[in-house]
C-alpha positions in Angstrom: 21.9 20.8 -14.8 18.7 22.9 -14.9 15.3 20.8 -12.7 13.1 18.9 -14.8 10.4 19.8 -12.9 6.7 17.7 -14.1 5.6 20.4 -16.5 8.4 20.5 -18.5 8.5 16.7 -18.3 5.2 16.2 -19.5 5.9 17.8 -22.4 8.6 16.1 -23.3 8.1 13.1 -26.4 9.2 9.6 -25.6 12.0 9.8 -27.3 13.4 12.1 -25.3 13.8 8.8 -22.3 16.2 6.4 -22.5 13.7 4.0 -20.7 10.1 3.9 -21.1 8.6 0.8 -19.2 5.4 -1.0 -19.9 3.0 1.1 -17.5 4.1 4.1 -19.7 7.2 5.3 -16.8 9.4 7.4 -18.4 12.6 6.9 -16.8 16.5 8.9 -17.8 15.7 12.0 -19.6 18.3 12.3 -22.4 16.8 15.4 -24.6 20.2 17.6 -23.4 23.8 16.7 -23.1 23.3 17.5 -19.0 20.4 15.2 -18.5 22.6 12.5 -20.9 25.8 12.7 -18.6 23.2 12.5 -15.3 21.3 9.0 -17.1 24.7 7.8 -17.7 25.8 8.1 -13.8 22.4 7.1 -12.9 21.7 4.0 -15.2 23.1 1.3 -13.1 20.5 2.3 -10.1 17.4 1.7 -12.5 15.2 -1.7 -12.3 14.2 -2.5 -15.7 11.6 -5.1 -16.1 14.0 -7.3 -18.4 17.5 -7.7 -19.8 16.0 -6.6 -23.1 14.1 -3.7 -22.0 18.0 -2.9 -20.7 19.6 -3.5 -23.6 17.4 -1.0 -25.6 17.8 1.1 -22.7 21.7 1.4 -23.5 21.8 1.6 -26.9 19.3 4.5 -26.8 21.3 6.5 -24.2 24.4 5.3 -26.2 23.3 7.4 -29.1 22.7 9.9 -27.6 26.1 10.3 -25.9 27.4 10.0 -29.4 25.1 12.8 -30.5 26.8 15.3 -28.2 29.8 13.9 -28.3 30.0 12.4 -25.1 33.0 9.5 -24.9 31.3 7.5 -21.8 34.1 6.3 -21.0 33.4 5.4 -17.1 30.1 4.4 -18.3 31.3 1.7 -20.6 34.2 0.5 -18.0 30.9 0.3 -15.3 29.8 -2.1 -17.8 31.9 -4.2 -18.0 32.6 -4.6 -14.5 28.6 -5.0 -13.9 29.5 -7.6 -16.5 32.2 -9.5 -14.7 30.3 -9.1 -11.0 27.2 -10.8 -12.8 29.1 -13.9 -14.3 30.7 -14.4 -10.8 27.5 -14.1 -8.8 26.2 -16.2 -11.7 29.2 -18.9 -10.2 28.5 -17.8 -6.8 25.1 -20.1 -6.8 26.4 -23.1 -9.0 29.0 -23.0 -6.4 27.2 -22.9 -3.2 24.4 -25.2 -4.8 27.0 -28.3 -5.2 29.3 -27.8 -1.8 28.3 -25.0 0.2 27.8 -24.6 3.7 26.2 -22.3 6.1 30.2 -20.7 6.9 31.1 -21.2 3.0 28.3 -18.5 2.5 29.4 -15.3 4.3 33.1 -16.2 2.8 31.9 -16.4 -0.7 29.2 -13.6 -0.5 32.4 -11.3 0.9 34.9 -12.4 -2.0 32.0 -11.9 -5.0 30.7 -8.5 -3.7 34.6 -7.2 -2.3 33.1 -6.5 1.2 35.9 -7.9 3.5 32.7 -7.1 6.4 29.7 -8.5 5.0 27.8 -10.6 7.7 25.3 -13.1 7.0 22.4 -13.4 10.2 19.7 -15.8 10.8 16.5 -14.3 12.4 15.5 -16.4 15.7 12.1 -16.2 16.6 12.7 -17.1 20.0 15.6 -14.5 20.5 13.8 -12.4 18.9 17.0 -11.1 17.1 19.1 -11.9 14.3 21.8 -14.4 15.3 25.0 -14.9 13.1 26.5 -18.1 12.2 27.3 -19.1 15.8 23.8 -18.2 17.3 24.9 -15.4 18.7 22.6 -12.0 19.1 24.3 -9.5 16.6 22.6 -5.7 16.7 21.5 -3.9 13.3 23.5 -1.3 12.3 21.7 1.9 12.7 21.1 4.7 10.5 24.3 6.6 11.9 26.4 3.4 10.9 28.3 3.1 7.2 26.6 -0.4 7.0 23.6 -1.1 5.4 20.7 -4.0 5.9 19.6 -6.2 3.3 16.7 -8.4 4.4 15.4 -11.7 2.9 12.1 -13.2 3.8 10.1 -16.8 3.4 6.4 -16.2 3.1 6.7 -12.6 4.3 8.4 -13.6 7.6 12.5 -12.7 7.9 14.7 -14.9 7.0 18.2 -13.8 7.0 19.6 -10.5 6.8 22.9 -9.3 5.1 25.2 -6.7 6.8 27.2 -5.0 4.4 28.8 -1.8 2.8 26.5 0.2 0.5 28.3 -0.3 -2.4 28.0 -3.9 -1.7 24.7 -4.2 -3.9 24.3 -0.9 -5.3 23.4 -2.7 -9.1 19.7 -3.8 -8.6 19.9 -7.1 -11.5 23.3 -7.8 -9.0 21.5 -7.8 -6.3 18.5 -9.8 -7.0 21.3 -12.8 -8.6 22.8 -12.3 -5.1 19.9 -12.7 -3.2 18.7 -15.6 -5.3 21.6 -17.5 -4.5 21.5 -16.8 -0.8 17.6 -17.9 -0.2 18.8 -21.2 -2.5 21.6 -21.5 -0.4 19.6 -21.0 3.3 16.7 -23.0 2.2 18.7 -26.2 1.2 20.7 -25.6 4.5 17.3 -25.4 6.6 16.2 -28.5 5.2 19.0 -30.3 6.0 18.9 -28.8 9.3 22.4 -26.8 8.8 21.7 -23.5 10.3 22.2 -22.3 13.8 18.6 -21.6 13.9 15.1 -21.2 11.7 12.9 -18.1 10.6 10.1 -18.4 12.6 9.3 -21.3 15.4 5.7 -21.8 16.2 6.6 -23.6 19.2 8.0 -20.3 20.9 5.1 -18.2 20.0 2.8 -17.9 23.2 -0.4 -19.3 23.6 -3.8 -19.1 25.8 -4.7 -15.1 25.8 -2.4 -13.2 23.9 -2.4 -9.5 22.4 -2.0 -9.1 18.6 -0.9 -6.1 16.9 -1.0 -5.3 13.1 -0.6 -2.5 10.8 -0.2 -1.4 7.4 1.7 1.9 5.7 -1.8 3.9 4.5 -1.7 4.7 0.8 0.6 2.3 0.6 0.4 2.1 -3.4 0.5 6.1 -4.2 3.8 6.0 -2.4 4.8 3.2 -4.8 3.8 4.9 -7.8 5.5 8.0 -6.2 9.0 6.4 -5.0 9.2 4.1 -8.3 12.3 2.1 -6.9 13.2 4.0 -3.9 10.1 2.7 -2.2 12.0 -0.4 -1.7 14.5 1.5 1.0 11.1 3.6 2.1 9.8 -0.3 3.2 13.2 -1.7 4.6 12.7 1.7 6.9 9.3 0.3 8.2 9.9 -3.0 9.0 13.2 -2.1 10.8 11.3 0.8 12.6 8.4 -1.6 13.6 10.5 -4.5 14.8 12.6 -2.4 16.8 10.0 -1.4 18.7 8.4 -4.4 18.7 11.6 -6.2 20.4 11.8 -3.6 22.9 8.5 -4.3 23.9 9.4 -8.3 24.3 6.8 -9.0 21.2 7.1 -11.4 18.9 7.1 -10.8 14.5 5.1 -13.2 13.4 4.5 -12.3 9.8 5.2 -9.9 7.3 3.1 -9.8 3.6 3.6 -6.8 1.5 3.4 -3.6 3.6 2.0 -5.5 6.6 3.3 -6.8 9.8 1.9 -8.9 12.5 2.9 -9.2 16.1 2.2 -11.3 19.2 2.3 -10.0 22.7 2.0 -12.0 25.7 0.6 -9.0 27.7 -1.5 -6.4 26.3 0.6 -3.4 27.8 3.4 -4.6 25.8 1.6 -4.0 22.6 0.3 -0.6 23.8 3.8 0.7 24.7 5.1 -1.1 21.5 2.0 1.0 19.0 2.7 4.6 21.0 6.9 4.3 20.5 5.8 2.8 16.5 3.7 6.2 16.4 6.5 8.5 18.2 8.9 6.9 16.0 7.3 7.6 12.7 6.5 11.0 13.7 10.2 12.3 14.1 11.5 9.9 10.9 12.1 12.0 7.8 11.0 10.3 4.6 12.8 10.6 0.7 10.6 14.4 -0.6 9.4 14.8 2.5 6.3 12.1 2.0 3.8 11.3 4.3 4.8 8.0 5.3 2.3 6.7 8.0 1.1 3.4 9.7 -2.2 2.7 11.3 -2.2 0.2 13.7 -4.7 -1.9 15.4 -4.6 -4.1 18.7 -6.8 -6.7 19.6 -6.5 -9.5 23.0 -8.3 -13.0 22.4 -7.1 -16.5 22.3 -6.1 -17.7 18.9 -5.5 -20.9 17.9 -1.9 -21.8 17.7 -0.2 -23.8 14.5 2.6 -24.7 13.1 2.6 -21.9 10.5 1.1 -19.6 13.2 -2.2 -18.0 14.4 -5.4 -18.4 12.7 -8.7 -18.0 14.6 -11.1 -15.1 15.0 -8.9 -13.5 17.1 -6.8 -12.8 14.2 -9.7 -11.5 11.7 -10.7 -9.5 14.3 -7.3 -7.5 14.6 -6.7 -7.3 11.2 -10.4 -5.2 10.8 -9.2 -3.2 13.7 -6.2 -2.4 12.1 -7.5 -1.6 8.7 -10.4 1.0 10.5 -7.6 3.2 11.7 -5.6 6.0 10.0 -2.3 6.7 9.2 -1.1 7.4 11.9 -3.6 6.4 14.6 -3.5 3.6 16.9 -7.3 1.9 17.1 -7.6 -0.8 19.9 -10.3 -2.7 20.8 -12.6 -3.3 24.0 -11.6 -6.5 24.6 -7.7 -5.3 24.2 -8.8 -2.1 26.9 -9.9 -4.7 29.1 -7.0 -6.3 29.2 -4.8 -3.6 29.5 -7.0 -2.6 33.2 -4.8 -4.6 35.2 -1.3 -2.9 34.6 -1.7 -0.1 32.7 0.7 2.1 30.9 1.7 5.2 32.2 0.3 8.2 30.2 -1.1 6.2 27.9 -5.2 7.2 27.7 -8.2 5.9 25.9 -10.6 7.8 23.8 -14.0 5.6 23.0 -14.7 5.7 19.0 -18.1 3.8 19.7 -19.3 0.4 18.6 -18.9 0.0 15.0 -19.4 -3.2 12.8 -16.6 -4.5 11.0 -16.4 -6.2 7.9 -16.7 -10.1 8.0 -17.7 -10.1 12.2 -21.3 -10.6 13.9 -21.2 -8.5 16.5 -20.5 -4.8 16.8 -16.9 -3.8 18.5 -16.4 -1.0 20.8 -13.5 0.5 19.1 -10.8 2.7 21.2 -8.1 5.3 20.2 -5.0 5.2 22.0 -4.1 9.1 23.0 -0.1 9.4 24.5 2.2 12.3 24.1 3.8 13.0 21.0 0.8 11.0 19.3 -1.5 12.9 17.0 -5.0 12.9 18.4 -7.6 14.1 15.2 -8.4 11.6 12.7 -11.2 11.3 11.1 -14.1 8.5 12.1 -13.0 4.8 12.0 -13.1 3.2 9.0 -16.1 0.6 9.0 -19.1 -0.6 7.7 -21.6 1.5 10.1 -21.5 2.1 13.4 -23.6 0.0 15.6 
């Protein structure tokens, strides 16, 4: 099958997509019998924004099979089974919504999805791990295993986390009935105070003086528009990247919104060593086409004020302005972070002053620092603020 490369797309008609969403994305190209067979391989692996907008989506690449005398055979049989897994995961939360229990779960999940090694964990603030049923540590697969990670938050902080075969949840409308039925499932189980352990316990978090570290993938939404659906994997990358690190470091995730994530550190060297392997890390990963996927990070040392849903305080403003006056790429700390670092600090690790610049929302101006390491990239352009002081 000859590339459609963007010219050639772009002058293509509408008609010539099986799937033409709301924002005007034209998805599975059917203007030639090559393209046809490809959308038919392919159409279980696109999101549609309804079950009509898939319906419509079938019939018109269902016609046009029939119009170059394609018998979809495998295509139709795909159906049906998609069919069949949909009615059972349908069951699958009736089910577990009248008698399940936290063991009943990773049974049932394994019969409805046919992955005899499908593992359902519990993430453990205070273990800083995900635990399975017993509250035991389990690792993460990584990239070199078969197994893939499927992660489930509450309020953008993890959850639980399924360990399972690729093929497991390859059909997006499956997968979101799946993981509907798990989050029910966990979150009737937490209040009843079934499971092993809970998402995130304030109690564990540290208090007093503490370093905070956030960041944020730059252009986050261009990569979006970019990946369409595959950004999805592009963010399950990230947040396994950064809490890897992050463990390592003995940090604490604290929270996780969109493409941000927040971390606690009971000494400011941690959170250093933590940003520059977070940095390393990104710089070796190899993204889908080769895109620029970068975080900046910012650190910041204070004494927030400790709750049961977590840290709020100035402290906490202040790190997130830090964080959003860096670059991709870039790790911007601030003075009173430095400071604290003095007493034990990290080998090789060096601090270039960016000046005192005023960031949005705090009185006074903050001597700003960038954090220069091996392997790190060292030219960025100035810090993102208002003005500097």
């Amino acid at each position: 099958m000859s590339r459609l490369d963007a010219k050639k797309r772009a002058r293509l008609r509408e008609s010539a997509f099986a799937y033409v969403d709301s924002h005007g994305r034209r998805r599975l190209p059917i203007h030639d019998e090559a393209h046809v067979r490809n959308a038919l391989a392919r159409f279980n692996q696109v999101v549609f924004e309804s079950e009509a907008a898939r319906e419509r989506a079938r019939k018109r690449l269902l016609t046009a099979a029939k119009k170059y005398g394609i018998l979809p055979i495998g295509f139709i049989t795909g159906q049906l089974q998609s069919e069949r897994r949909h009615a059972t995961a349908g069951r699958l939360v009736i089910e577990l919504g009248r008698n399940g229990a936290p063991g009943d779960l990773e049974q049932r999940l394994r019969g409805v999805l046919r992955d005899p090694t499908l593992t359902v964990l519990y993430w453990s603030n205070a273990a800083g791990a995900y635990l399975d049923g017993g509250g035991k540590p389990v690792p993460l697969p990584t990239k070199k295993d078969k197994r893939v990670v499927t992660y489930l938050e509450r309020h953008g902080r993890p959850m639980t986390a399924l360990v399972h075969d690729p093929a497991a949840l390859d059909d997006p409308d499956l997968t979101e009935t799946v993981l509907a039925a798990v989050r029910f499932v966990v979150e009737k189980d937490r209040a009843y105070g079934q499971l092993p352990v809970t998402a995130i316990d304030a109690a564990v978090l540290p208090t007093g003086f503490v370093t905070l570290l956030m960041s944020d993938i730059e252009a986050s939404t261009a990569l979006l528009d970019r990946l369409g659906d595959g950004y999805r994997d592009v963010l399950n990358d990230v947040r396994r990247m950064l809490r890897s690190a992050v463990s390592r470091a003995d940090g604490r995730e604290i929270d996780t919104r969109a493409d941000e994530f927040f971390a606690v550190f009971e000494r400011a060297t941690n959170a250093v060593e933590a940003a520059a392997a977070i940095q390393r890390a990104f710089g070796r990963k190899r993204w889908p086409e080769d895109l620029p996927v970068r975080v900046r990070i910012g650190i910041h040392s204070g004494r927030p004020t400790l709750t049961d849903i977590g840290y709020i305080g100035l402290a906490v403003h202040t790190v997130a302005r830090v964080c959003a006056a860096a670059h991709g790429g870039q790790i911007v700390i601030s003075e009173m972070a430095k400071d604290a670092v003095a007493g034990s600090p990290s080998t090789g690790i060096r601090y270039r002053s960016l000046g005192r610049h005023r960031l949005p929302g705090l009185g006074e101006p903050q001597g700003l620092f960038q954090i220069e390491a091996d392997g790190l990239p060292a030219t960025f352009p100035p810090p993102r603020t208002e003005a500097r002081a």
